[in-house]
N, C-alpha and C positions, 0 to 999 in steps of 0.2 A: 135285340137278339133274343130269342126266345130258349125255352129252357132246353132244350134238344142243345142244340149248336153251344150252352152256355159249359153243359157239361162235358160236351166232347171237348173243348175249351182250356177247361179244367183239366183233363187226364194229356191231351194233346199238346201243350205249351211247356209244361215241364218236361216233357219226352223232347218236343222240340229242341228248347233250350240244351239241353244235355248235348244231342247231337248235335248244335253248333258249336258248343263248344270244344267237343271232342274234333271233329273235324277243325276247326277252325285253326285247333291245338297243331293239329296234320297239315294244315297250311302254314302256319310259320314256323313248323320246324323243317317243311319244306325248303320254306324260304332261307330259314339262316343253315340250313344243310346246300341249298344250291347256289351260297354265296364258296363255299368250297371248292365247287363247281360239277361240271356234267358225268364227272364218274362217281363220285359219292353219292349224286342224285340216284344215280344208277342200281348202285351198290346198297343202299338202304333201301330203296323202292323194290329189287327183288328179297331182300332179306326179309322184308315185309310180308314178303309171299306167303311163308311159314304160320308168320303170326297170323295172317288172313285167313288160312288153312284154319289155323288153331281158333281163331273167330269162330268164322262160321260153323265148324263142330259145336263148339259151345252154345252157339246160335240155335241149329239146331236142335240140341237138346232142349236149351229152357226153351225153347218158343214151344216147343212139341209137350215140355213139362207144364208150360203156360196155359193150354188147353185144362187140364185138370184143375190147376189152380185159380182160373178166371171163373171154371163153373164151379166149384167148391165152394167162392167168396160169391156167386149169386145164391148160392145155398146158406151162407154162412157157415159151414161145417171148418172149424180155425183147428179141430184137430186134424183131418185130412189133407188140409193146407201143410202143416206142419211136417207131419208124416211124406207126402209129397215131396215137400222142399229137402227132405235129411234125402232123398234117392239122388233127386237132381245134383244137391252137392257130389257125395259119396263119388257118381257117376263123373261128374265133371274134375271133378280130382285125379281120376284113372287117365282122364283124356289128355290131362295136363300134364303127365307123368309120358304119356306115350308122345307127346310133343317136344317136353326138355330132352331128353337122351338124345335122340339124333342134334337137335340144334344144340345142346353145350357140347356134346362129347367128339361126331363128327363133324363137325360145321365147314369144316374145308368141304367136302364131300357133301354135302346140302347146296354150299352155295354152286359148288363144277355142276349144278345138275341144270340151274336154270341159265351160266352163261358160259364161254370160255372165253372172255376177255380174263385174262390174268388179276390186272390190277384192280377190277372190279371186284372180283373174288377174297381177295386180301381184305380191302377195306369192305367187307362183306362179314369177313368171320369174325374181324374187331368189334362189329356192331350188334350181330348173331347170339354173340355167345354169349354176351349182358343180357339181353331182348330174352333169351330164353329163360332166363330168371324169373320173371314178369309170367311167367303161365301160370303156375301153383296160386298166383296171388288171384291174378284174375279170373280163374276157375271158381274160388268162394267170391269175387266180387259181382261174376255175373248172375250166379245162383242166387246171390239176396236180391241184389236189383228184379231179376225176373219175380219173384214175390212181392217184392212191394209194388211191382206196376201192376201186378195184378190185381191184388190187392185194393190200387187205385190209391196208394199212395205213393205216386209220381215226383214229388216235390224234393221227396227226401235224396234218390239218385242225383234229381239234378245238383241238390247242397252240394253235395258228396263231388260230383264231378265238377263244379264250379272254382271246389279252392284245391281239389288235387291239379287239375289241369292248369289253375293259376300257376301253383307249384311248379308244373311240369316246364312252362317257357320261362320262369324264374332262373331255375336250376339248367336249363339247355343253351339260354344266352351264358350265364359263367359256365357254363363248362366249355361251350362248344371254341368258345373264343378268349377264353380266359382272363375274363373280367373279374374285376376285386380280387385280387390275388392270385386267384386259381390259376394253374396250368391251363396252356390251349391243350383240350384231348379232341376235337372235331368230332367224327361220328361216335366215337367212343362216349364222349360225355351228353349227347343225345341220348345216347342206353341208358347211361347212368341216371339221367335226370328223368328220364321214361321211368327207372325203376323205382324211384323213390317215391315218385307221385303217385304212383297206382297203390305202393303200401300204406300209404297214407289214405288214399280213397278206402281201401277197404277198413284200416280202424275208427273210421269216420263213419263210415255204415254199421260196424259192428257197436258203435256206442250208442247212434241215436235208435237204434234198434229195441238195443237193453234198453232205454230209458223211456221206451215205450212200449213194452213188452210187447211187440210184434210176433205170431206166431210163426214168420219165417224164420226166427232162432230156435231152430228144434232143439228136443232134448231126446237123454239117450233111450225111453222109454218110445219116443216117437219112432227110431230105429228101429226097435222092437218088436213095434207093429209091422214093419213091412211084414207083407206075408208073399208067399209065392204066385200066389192068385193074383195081386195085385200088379208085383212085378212084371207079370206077366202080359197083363192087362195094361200096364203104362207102355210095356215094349210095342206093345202092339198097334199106337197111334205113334210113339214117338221117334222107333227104329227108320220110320219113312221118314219124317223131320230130320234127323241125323244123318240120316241116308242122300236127302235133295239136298241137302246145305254142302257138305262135303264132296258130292260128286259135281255139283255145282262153284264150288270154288275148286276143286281138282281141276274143272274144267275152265276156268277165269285164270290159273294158272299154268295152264296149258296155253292157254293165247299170250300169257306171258312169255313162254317158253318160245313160243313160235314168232313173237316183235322182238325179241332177245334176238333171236339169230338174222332178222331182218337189218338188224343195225344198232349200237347204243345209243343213239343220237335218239331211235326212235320209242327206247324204252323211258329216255328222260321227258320227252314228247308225251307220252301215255302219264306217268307219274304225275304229270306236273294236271293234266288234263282230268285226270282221276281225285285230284286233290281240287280242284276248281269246281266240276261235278259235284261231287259227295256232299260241300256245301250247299249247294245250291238244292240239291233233294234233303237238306233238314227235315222242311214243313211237311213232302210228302211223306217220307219214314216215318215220323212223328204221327202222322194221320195213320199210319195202316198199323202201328202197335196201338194206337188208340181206339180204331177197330175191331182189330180184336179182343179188348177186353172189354168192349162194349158187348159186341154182340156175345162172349162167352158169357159174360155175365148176363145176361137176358136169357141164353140157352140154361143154363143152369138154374135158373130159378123158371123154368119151362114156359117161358113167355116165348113164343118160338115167331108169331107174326111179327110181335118189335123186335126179334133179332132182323130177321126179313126187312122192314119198314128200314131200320139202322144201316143195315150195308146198303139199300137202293138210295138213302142220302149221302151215305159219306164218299162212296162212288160216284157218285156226283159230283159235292165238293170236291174231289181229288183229283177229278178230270179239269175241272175249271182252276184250277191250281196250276194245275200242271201246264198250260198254256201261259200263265204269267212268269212261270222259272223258267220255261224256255225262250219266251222273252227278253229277259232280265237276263242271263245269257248270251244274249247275241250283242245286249247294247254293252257290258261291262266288259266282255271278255279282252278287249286288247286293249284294256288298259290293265287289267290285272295281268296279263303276261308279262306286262313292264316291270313287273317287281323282279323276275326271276334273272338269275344271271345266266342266259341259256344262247346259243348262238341264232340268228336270223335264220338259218335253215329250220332250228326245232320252236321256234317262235311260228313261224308259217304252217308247220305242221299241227302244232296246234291250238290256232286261231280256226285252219280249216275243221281240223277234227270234231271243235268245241259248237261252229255251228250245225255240223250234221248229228253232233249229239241234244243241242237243244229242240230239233223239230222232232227226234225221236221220241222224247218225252212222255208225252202223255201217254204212247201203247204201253214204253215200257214202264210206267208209272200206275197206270192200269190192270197190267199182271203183276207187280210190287204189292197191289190193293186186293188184287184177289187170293194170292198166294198167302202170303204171312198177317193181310187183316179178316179176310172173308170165310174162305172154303179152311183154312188153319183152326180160325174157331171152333168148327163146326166139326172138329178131327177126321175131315176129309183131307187125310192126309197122303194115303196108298195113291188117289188120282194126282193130285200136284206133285206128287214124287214120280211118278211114269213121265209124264208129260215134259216138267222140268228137263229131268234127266234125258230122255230122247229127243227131245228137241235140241238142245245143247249137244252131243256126242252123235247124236245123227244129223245135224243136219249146220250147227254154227262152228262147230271143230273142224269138222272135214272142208268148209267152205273157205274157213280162213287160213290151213295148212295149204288148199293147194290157189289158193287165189295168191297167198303171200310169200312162202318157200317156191314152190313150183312152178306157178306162173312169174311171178316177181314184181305183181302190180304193188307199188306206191300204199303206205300205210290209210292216208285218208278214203282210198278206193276198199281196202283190204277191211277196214273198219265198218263202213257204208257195208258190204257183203255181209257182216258176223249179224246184223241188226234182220236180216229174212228170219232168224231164227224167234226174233219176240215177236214181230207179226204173224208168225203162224202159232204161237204160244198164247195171243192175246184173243184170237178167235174160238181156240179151245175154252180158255179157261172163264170166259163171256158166254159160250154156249153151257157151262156147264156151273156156272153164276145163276143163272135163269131158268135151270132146271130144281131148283132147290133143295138136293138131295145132298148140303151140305147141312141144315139148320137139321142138328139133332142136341139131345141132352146125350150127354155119354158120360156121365157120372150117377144117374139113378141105376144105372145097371150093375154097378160094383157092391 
């Protein structure tokens, strides 16, 4: 293995590792939430909505924040890093505040939005209203992690999420069924054991931090420094980041909203399929945050051909990847369905679903690579946010309202339809990969 691939290697396996684990985490609480059976599947899988919402906002931000901070650490500049990281917090604190209110305070009226099965609803706002607790914390957990991966130090995240997420199924098996003493609380003691692990992951970050004086622990003199100019200047690549992430799960929640009234049978179908998936793109997600802080860091220290050289390899590696997970996929998946307690009808639906999601792969694994490893670097951010967002609401929203409310085809057909929308998004953002007006520095200009 040579030194190229030893270091993508190095930033890519701890990013990996984390994302298994966390998804992993998503599958057996899956699992010991679908042992309840197909409404609490239900019931927690859209309450999830929220938090995915409240994901990908955060998402957006640091990834959009990430841009500055990947080219800063090829710069080495640890006070603008610093400086940098106090906005993304600050910011990310606001979003977390605009997430809790509605989910603890209304949460009846959150959950009546994505279904009206009744009993879904109920065991919807027992689970909600714990889960919303969980944002404030995770607002400063995602802020430090987005710094250290920048950084390029990966390893520490994964620590972090290794023993909280242990934590996490520790605490979820006694709760949820009430072993060694505890009450049985079901979806309730999922929230709970969700809660405790993420504040735990975040004092686990916040010490090995100190104890390395990482300049992702700003101090108040770094606040300080924001200036207007600046702020202005970060809103200016990262308002599209925050803008595609969120119009982008607005719109993943939308197609919730729209399998929700197709049937619950076929939202426990999607959840269970969605949890099976997620795993299985570990190693891709892992390759395209490794991406980019590869090539940010090559643009920031104005090496602009090895950024170039960097994405025409790992585009590579990520397409040839991408054919072995979808692979890997077709041979496992009905046996991993066996674990779930779900009826032969949503068993069928998705063994079908899961094959026509593994040959889609690589396209959509492909714009995965160019979106948040490639042209994101490069804070060609204004194009991947048109595109995302129009293609999605122009052309995958309206295809699967009326192929699956209106028309009333069958979810596996309804599914197959939504996917026109990444092959017309994977020819864009390939034409515009090859045009190279993403590789820029956009930190000497501040």
């Amino acid at each position: 293995m040579n030194k190229f691939y030893k270091t993508t290697l190095t930033i890519a396996l701890p990013v990996a590792v984390q994302q298994f684990i966390s998804t992993s985490v998503n599958f057996v609480d899956t699992l010991m939430i679908g042992q309840l059976g197909e409404n609490s599947i239900a019931a927690v899988g859209l309450s999830n909505k929220i938090f995915f919402l409240f994901n990908l906002l955060l998402f957006g931000l640091v990834s959009g924040g990430a841009i500055f901070l990947s080219q800063y650490w090829g710069k080495r500049d640890e006070f603008n890093i610093s400086k940098t990281t106090s906005l993304i917090t600050g910011l990310s604190i606001l979003f977390s505040i605009i997430f809790f209110i509605p989910s603890f305070f209304f949460t009846d009226k959150v959950m009546g939005i994505f279904t009206p099965d009744h009993t879904v609803v109920l065991i919807g706002i027992e689970y909600l209203s714990i889960i919303a607790l969980t944002f404030p914390v995770m607002a400063l957990v995602f802020s430090f992690e987005a710094c250290l991966k920048s950084t390029e130090k990966t390893v520490i995240p994964m620590y972090s999420s290794l023993i909280a997420m242990g934590t996490n199924i520790f605490l979820n098996y006694i709760l949820i069924f009430g072993k060694f003493g505890f009450p049985t609380m079901g979806v309730k003691g999922a929230a709970i054991g969700t809660l405790i692990s993420r504040i735990l992951q975040l004092f686990i970050l916040i010490i090995i931090m100190l104890k390395i004086n990482h300049p992702g622990l700003f101090k108040i003199y770094h606040i300080k420094a924001l200036d207007l100019k600046f702020i202005k200047y970060f809103f200016s690549y990262t308002i599209s980041t925050i803008g595609q992430e969120f119009f982008w799960g607005l719109g993943m929640t939308t197609y919730s909203i729209v399998y929700a009234h197709m049937g619950t049978n076929i939202i426990a179908a999607r959840n269970v399929m969605e949890t099976i998936e997620n795993i299985a793109f570990t190693i891709l997600i892992a390759l395209s945050n490794a991406t980019a802080i590869l090539i940010g860091k090559h643009l920031g220290s104005d090496h602009i051909e090895e950024a170039i050289l960097t994405a025409r390899k790992l585009l590579r590696l990520n397409f040839i990847i991408s054919f072995f997970v979808g692979f890997a996929i077709i041979l496992s998946s009905k046996y991993i369905v066996l674990l779930f307690n779900v009826s032969q009808e949503v068993e069928k639906l998705i063994l079908t679903s899961l094959l026509i999601a593994a040959f889609s792969i690589p396209v959509r694994t492909m714009n995965l690579m160019n979106v948040v490893g490639i042209l994101r670097a490069g804070g060609d951010t204004k194009f991947s946010f048109f595109v995302e967002v129009g293609t999605l609401w122009g052309i995958g929203i309206p295809l699967v309202a009326i192929s699956g409310l209106v028309i009333g085809w069958s979810f596996p057909i309804v599914y197959t339809i939504s996917l026109i929308e990444e092959m017309v998004k994977a020819f864009i953002f390939m034409k515009r990969y090859y045009s190279q007006k993403w590789a820029r520095n956009i930190v000497d200009t501040i």
